[in-house]
C-alpha positions as CSV (number, residue, x, y, z in Angstrom):
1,X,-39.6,90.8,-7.2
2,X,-38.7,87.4,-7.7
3,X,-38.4,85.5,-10.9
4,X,-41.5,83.3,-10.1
5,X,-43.4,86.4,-9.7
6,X,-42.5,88.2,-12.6
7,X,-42.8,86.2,-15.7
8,X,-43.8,88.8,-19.0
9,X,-43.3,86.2,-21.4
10,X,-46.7,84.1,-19.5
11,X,-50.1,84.6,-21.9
12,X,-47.8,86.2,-24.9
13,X,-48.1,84.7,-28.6
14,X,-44.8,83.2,-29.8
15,X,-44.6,86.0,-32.3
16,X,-44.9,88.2,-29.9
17,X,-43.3,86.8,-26.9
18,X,-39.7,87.4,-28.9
19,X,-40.4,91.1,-30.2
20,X,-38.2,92.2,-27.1
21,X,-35.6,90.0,-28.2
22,X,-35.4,91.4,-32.1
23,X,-35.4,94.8,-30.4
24,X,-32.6,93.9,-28.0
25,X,-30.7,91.9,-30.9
26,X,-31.4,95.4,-33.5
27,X,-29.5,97.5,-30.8
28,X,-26.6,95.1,-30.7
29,X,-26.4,94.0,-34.2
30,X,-25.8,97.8,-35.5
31,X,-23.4,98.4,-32.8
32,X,-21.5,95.1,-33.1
33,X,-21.5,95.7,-37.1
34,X,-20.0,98.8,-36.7
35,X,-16.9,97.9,-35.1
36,X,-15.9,96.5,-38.2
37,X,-18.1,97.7,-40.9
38,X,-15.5,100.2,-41.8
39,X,-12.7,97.5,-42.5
40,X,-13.2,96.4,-45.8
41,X,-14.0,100.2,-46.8
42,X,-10.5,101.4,-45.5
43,X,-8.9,102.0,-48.8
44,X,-11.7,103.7,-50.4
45,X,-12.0,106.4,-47.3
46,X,-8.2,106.6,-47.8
47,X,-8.4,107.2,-51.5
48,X,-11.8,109.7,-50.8
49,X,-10.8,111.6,-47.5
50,X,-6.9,111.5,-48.5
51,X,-6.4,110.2,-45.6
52,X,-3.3,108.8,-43.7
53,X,-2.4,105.9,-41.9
54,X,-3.2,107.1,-38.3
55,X,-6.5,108.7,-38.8
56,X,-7.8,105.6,-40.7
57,X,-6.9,104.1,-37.7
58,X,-9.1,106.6,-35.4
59,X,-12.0,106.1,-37.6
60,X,-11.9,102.5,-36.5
61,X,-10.4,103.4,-32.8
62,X,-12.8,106.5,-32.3
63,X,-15.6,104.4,-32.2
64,X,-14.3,100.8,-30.6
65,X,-12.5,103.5,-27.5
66,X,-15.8,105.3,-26.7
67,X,-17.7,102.5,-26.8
68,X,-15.2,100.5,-24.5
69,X,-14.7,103.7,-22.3
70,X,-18.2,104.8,-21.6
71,X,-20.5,101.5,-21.5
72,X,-19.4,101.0,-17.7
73,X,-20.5,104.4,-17.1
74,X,-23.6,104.0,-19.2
75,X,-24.6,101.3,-17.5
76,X,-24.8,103.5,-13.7
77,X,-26.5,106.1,-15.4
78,X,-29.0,103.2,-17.0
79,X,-29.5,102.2,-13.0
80,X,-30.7,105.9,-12.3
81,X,-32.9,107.1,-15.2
82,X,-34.3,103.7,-16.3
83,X,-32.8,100.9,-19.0
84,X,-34.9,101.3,-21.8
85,X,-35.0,104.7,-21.5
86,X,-31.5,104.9,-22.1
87,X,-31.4,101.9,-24.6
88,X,-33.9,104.3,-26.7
89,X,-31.5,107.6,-25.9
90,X,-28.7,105.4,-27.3
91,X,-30.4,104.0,-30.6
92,X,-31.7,107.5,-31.5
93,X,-28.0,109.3,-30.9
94,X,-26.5,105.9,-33.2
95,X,-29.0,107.1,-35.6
96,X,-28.1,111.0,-36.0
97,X,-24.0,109.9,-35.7
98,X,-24.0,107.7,-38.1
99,X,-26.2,110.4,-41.0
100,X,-23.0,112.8,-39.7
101,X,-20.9,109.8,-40.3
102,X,-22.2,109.5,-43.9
103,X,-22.0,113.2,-45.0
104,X,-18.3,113.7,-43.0
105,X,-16.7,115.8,-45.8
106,X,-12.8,115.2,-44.0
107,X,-11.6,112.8,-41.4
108,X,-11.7,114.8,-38.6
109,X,-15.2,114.8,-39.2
110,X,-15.9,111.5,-39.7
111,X,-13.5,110.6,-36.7
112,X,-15.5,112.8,-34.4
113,X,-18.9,111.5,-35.8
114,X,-17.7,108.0,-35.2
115,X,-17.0,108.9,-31.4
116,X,-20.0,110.3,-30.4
117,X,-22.1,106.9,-32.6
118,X,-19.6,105.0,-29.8
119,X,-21.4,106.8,-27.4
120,X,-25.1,105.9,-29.0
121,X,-23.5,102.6,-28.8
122,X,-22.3,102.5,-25.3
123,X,-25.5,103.0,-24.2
124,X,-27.1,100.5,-25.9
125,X,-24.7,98.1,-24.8
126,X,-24.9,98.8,-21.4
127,X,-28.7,98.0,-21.0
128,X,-28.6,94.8,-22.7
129,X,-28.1,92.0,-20.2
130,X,-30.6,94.4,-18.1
131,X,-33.3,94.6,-20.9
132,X,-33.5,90.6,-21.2
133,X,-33.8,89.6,-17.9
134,X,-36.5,92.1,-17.4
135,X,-38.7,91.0,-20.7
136,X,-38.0,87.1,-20.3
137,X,-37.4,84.4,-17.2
138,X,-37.1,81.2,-16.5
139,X,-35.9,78.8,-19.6
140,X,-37.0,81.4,-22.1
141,X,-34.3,83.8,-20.8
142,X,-32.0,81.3,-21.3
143,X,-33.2,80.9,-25.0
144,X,-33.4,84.6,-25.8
145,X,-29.9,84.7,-24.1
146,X,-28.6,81.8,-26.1
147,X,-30.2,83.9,-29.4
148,X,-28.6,87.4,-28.6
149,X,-24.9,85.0,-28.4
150,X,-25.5,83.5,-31.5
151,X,-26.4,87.6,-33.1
152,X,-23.7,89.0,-30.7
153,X,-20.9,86.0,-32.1
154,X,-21.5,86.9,-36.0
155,X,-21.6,90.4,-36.0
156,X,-18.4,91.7,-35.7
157,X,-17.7,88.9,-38.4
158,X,-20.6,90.1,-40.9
159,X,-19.6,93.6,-40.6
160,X,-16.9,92.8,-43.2
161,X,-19.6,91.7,-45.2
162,X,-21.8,94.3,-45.7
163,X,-19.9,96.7,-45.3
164,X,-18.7,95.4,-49.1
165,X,-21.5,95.2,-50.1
166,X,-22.3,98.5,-49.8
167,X,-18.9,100.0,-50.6
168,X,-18.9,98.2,-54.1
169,X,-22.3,98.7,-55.1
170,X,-23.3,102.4,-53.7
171,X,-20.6,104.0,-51.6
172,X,-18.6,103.6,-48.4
173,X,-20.9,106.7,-47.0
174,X,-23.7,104.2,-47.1
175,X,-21.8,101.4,-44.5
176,X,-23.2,104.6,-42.2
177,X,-26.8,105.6,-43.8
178,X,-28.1,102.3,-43.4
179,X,-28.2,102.4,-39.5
180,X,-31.0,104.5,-40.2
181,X,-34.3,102.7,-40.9
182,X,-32.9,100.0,-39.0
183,X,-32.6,102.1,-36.3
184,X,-36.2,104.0,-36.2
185,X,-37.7,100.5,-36.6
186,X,-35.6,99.2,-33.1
187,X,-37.0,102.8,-31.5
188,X,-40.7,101.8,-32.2
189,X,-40.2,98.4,-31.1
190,X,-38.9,99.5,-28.3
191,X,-41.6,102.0,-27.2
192,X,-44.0,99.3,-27.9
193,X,-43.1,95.9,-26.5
194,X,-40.1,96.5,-24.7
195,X,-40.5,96.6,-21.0
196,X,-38.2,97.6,-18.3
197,X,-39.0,95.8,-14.8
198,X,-36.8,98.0,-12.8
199,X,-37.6,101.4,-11.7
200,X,-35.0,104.0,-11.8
201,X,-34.0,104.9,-8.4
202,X,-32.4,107.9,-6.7
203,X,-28.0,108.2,-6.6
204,X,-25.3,109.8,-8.3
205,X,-23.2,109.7,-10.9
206,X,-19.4,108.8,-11.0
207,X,-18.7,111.3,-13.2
208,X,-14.6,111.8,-12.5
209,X,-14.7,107.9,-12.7
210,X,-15.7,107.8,-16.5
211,X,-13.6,111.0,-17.1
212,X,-10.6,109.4,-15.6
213,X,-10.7,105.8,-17.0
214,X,-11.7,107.3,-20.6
215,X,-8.6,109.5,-20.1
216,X,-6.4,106.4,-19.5
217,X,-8.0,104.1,-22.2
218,X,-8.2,107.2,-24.9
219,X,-4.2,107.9,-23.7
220,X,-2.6,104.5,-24.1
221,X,-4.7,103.9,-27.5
222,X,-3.5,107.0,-28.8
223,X,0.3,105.6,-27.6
224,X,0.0,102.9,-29.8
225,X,-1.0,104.2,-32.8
226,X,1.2,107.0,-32.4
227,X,4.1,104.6,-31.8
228,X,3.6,103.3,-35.5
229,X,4.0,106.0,-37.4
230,X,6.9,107.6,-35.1
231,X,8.5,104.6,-33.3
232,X,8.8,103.9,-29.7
233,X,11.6,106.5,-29.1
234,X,9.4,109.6,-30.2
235,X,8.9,111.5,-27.0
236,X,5.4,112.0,-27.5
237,X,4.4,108.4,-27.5
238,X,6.2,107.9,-24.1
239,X,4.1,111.4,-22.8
240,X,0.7,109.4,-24.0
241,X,2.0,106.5,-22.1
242,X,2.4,108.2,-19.0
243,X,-0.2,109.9,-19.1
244,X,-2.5,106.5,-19.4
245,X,-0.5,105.7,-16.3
246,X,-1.6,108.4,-14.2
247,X,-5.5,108.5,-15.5
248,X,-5.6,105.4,-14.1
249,X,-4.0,105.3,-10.8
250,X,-6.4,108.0,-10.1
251,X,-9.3,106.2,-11.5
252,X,-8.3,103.6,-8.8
253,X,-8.0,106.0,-6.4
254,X,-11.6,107.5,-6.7
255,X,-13.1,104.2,-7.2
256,X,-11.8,103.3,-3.8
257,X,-12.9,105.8,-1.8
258,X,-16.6,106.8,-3.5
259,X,-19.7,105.9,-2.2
260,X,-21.2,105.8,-5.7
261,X,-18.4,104.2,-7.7
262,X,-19.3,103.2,-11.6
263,X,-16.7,99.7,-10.5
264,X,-16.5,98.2,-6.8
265,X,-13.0,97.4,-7.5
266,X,-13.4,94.6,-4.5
267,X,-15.0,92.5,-7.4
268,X,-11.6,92.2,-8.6
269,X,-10.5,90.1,-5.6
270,X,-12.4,87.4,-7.1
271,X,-10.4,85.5,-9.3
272,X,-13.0,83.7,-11.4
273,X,-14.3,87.6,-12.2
274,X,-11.3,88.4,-13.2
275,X,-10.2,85.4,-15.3
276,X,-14.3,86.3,-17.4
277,X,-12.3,90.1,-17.6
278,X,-9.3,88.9,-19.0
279,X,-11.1,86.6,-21.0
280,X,-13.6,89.6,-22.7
281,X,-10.5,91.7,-23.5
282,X,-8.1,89.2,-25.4
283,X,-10.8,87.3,-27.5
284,X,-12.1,90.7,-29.2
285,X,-8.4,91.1,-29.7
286,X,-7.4,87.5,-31.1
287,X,-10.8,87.1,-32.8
288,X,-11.3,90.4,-34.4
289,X,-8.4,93.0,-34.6
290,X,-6.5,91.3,-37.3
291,X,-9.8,91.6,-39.5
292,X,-8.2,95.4,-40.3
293,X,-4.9,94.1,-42.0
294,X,-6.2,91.3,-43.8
295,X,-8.8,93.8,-45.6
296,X,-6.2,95.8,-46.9
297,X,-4.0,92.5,-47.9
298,X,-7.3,91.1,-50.1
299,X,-7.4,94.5,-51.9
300,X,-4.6,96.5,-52.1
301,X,-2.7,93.6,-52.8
302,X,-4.6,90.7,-54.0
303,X,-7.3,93.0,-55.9
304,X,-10.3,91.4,-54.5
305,X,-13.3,94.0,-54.8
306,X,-14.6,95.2,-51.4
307,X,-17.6,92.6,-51.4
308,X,-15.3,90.1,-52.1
309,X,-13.2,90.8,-49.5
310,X,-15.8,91.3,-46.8
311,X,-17.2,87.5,-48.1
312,X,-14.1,85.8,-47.0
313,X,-15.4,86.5,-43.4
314,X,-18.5,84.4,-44.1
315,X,-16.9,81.4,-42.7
316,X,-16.4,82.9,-39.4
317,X,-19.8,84.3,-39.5
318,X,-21.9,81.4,-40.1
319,X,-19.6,79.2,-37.7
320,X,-20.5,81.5,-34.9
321,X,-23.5,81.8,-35.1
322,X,-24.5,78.3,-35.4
323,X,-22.5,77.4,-32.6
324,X,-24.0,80.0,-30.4
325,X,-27.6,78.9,-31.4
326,X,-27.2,75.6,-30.7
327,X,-25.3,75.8,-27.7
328,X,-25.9,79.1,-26.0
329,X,-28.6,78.7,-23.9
330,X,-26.8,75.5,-21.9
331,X,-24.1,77.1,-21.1
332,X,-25.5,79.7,-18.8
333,X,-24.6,79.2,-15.0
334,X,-22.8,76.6,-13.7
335,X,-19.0,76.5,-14.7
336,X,-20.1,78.1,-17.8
337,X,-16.9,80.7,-17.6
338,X,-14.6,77.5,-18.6
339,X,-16.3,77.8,-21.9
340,X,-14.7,80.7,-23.0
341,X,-11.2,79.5,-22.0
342,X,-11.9,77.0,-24.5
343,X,-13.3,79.7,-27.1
344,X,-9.9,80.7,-26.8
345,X,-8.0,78.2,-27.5
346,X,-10.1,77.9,-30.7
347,X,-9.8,81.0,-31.5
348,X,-5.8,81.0,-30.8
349,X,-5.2,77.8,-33.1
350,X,-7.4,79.3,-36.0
351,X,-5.2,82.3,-36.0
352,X,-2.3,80.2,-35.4
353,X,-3.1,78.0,-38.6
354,X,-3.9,81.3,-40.9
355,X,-0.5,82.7,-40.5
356,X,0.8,79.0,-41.5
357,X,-1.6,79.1,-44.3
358,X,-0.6,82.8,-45.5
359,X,2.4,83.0,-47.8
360,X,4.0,84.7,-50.7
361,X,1.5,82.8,-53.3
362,X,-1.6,82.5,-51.4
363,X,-4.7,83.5,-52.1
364,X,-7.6,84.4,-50.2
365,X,-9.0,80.5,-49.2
366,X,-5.8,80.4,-46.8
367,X,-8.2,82.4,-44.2
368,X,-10.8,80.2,-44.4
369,X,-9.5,77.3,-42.2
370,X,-8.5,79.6,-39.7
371,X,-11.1,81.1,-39.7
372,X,-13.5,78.3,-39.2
373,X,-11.5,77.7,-36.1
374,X,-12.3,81.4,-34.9
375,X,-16.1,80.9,-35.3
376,X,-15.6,77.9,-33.3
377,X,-14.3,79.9,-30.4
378,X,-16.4,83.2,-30.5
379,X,-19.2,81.0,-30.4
380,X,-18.2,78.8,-27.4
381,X,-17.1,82.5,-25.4
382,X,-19.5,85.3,-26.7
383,X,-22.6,83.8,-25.0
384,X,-21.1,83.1,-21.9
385,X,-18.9,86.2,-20.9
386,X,-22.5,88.3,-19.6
387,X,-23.4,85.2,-17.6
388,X,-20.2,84.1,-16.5
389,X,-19.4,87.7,-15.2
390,X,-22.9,88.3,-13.4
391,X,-22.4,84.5,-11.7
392,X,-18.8,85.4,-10.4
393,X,-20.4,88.3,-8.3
394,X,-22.9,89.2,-6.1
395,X,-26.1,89.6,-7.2
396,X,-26.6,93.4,-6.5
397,X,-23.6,93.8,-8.4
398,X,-24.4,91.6,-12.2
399,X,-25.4,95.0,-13.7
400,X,-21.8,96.5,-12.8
401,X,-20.5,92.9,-13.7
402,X,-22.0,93.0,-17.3
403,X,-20.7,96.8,-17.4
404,X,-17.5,95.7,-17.3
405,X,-16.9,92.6,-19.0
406,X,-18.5,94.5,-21.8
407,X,-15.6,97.6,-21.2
408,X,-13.1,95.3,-21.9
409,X,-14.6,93.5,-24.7
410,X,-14.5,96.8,-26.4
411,X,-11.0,97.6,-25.3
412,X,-9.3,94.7,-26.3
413,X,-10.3,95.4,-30.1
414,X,-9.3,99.2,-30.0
415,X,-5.9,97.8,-28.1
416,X,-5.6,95.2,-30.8
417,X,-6.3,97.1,-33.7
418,X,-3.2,99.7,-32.2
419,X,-0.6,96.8,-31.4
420,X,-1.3,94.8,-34.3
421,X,-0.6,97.7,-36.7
422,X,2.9,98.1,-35.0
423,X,3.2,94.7,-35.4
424,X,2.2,94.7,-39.1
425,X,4.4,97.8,-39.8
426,X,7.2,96.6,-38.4
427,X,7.8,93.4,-40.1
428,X,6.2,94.5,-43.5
429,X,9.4,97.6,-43.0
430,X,12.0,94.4,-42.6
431,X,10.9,92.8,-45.9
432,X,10.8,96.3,-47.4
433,X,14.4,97.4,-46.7
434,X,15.6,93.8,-47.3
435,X,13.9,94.5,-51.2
436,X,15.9,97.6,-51.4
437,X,13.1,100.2,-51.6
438,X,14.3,103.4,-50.4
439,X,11.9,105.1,-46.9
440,X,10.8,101.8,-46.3
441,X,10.0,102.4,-43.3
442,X,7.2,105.4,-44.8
443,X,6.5,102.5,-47.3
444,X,5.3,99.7,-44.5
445,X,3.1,102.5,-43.0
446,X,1.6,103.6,-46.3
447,X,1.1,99.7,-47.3
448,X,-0.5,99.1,-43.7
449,X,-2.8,102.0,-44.6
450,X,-4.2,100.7,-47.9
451,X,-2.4,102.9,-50.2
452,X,-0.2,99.8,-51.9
453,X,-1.4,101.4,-55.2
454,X,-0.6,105.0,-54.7
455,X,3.8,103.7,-54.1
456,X,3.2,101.7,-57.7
457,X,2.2,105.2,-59.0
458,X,5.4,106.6,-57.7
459,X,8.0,103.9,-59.4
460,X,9.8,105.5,-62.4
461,X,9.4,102.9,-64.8
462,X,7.7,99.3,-65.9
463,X,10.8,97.8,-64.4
464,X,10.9,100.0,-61.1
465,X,7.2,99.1,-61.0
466,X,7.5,95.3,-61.3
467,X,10.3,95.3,-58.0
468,X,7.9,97.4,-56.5
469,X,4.8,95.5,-56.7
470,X,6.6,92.4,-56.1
471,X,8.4,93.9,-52.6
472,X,4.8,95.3,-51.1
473,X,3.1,92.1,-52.0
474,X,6.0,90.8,-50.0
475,X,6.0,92.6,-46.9
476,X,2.4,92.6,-47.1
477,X,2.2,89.1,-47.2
478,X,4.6,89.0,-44.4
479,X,2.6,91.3,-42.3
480,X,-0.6,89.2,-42.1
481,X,1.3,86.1,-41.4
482,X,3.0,88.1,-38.5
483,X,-0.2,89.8,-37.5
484,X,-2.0,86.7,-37.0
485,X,0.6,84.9,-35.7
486,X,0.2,87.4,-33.1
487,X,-3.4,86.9,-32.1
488,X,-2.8,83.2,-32.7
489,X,0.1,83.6,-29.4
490,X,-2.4,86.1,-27.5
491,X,-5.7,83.6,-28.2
492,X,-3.6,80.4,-26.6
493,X,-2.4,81.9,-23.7
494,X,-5.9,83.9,-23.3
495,X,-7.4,80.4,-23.2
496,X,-4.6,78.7,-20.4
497,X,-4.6,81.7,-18.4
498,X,-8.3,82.1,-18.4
499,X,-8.8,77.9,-17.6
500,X,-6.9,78.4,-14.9
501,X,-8.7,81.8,-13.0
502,X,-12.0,80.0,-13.7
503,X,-11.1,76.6,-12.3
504,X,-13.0,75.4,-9.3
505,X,-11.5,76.0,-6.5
506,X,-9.3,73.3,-4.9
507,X,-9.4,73.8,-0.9
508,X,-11.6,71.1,0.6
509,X,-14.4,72.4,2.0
510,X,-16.3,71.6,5.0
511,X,-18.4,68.6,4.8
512,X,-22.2,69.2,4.8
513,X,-24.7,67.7,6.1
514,X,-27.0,65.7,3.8
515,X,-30.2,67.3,3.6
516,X,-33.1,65.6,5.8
517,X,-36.6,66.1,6.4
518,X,-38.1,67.8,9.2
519,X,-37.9,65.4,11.8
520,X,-41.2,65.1,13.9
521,X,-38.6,65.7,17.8
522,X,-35.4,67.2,18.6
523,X,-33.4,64.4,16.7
524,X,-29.9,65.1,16.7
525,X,-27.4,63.3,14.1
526,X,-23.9,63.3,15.1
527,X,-21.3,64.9,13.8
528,X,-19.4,63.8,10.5
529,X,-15.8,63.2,11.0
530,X,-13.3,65.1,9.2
531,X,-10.8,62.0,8.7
């Protein structure tokens, strides 16, 4: 069926013509959201669950690793029973993980709840790209493709913001309740206007695919965070690390030789495909990971109310989105991947500029350059990475395209929130020690976890307490500024590296022919010359 031939959008009302759209953008609002709802929140779960600095890290990991780990899979199993019938399976499992989410009594609970909403979410994800191109062609795809960039771009940023919202004025359970009308209202949308225009056909599953590659992403995640709280020479963390190792040299190993893989891994001989991967895995990590650490710096340190803190991402937000709006729908096909290179630089530079910004006095406002800059680049690269992806392969294989670039969207955030923690610890444990407080390297973890307030408790006396306050605000100070320093490194050489896999290529190619009418006899031009 060709695009010409199938247009749904022809005879439809405006109104009605972008229903699919709002149901689409629904889906992938909510998801998007809740990779960083939780962030601003952080210290009261702490406080609530009594929890500690690795599991506050799994309720944000639990959800950002599923996702990242199943919406490749999701997407083959989308091929076989239908898109929106999965897209409607996903919204409906969001909706009963996130109520469990809300009533989790401990956070093993609420970590487990938060894996299986990744798993709502993974399926939304994965039908997506699918669920646009069947509702909309020709330059209204484009449009609706530029809109879901510009909804994609600010969500990870608003999450922040409602999520202190909610925190402040009802509870941090309710970051989690309110998927739920929003999520009945996308599941009668979807049963009514949303249309699928491909019919699910007959194959199998890679099942030991997904269960190999969510074995190695789950394993070297788990390394990370583990390697924070016990350092890189605890045993275990090396065990994790290997064992990452070997989930996926056999993931390789299947995906080689199946008939049904859930990733032709001959996609990854194309270098423009592989420069859109690299690009969806570090700008979730330099746009978004850091997002964690400066929550708990606004509040734990600087006092800032949960609302307040999730406003100073309003910036971002707002910069994104308009720049995805305005821009979005041009920047499909063509060279369009060379966009998010430059995304990245923008995005590298802003964090660049924050850590500059951040120091021992500042307050708040030192983010918001930087993080101008960052809306900048996620709304130069989030509209283009779908497109970019499907244009680098095959047709047959966009769907498997999308799948992926998607994958490592998702796992460059859970990988960043991991690394950047070690890399928060670590220095905010130098600036400890150098202050003299005794288990500072216990300190630096409990001040990375939000619980700055519970080691004031601990100080004998007004004196005791005054050093104390003034050595976390300190390291925690110094953390940020290394933190985003960090993405600020990763977000520059994102951008080279990917400029340089997207770049045309160079070879000189055969000359062609110009193009010529029919002629009326056997006219024959001669040949160009290649001198």
């Amino acid at each position: 069926m060709t695009e010409q031939e199938y247009n749904p959008s022809e005879g439809m009302t405006t109104m009605r013509k972008w229903l699919p759209l709002v149901t689409v953008c629904l889906g992938t609002f909510m998801l998007l959201v809740d990779v960083t709802i939780v962030n601003v929140a952080l210290p009261r779960m702490v406080s609530g669950l009594h929890a500690s600095f690795g599991s506050v890290q799994w309720v944000v990991d639990a959800y950002a690793l599923t996702l990242a780990a199943l919406v490749l899979g999701a997407g083959s199993i989308a091929d076989l029973a239908g898109h929106r019938a999965v897209y409607v399976a996903g919204l409906a499992l969001f909706a009963v993980s996130s109520f469990a989410c809300g009533i989790a009594p401990n956070t093993g609970v609420l970590v487990g709840a938060r894996a299986v909403q990744g798993i709502g979410a993974a399926a939304m994800f994965a039908t997506t790209f699918a669920l646009i191109n069947s509702n909309y062609a020709g330059r209204d795809r484009g449009t609706a493709f530029g809109l879901w960039g510009a909804v994609a771009g600010a969500s990870a940023a608003v999450g922040p913001i409602l999520g202190g919202l909610l925190t402040e004025t009802i509870s941090w359970r309710w970051i989690f309740f309110v998927n739920l009308p929003v999520s009945i209202v996308a599941i009668v949308l979807c049963l009514r206007v949303l249309k699928d225009a491909h019919a699910p056909r007959k194959g199998r599953v890679d099942v030991w695919g997904m269960a190999t590659f969510t074995v190695a992403a789950a394993a070297a995640t788990y390394a990370l965070i583990r390697a924070n709280e016990d350092g890189w020479s605890n045993g275990g963390t090396w065990v994790m690390l290997a064992a990452s190792a070997v989930g996926l040299a056999v993931f390789v190993a299947i995906e080689r030789v199946t008939d049904h893989a859930m990733l032709d891994l001959e996609l990854l001989r194309r270098r423009s495909f592989v420069g859109v991967l690299v690009g969806g895995l570090l700008m979730t990590f330099a746009a978004f990971s850091a997002f964690t650490y400066t929550s708990i710096w606004l509040q734990s340190v600087l006092g800032l109310s949960p609302i307040e803190a999730g406003l100073t991402g309003l910036p971002l937000s707002a910069m994104a989105f308009a720049v995805s709006a305005s821009i979005g729908r041009f920047l499909h096909g063509g060279n369009a991947a060379r966009f998010i290179g430059l995304g990245l630089l923008f995005i590298g530079a802003g964090g660049l500029v924050g850590g500059v910004l951040v120091h021992g006095t500042a307050t708040w406002t030192a983010l918001v350059p930087g993080f101008l800059l960052i809306g900048i680049g996620v709304g130069l690269s989030t509209p283009t990475l779908g497109s970019a992806a499907t244009a680098a392969v095959p047709p047959e294989r966009g769907g498997m395209a999308a799948g992926a670039v998607n994958t490592m969207r998702q796992l460059g955030f859970a990988f960043g929130i991991a690394a950047l923690g070690g890399v928060f610890t670590a220095r905010a444990n130098g600036v400890l020690a150098a202050h003299g407080v005794p288990s500072s390297a216990t300190a630096a973890r409990a001040v990375a976890g939000g619980q700055a307030p519970a080691l004031l408790g601990l100080a004998p006396s007004r004196a005791a307490r005054q050093a104390t306050d003034a050595a976390i605000h300190a390291s925690a100070v110094a953390g940020v500024q290394s933190a985003l320093l960090a993405t600020g490194a990763v977000g520059i050489l994102a951008g080279v590296l990917v400029l340089i896999l997207t770049r045309p290529a160079t070879s000189t190619p055969e000359p062609t022919p110009e193009p010529t009418p029919e002629p009326a006899g056997n006219e024959i031009r001669p040949q160009q010359s290649l001198a």
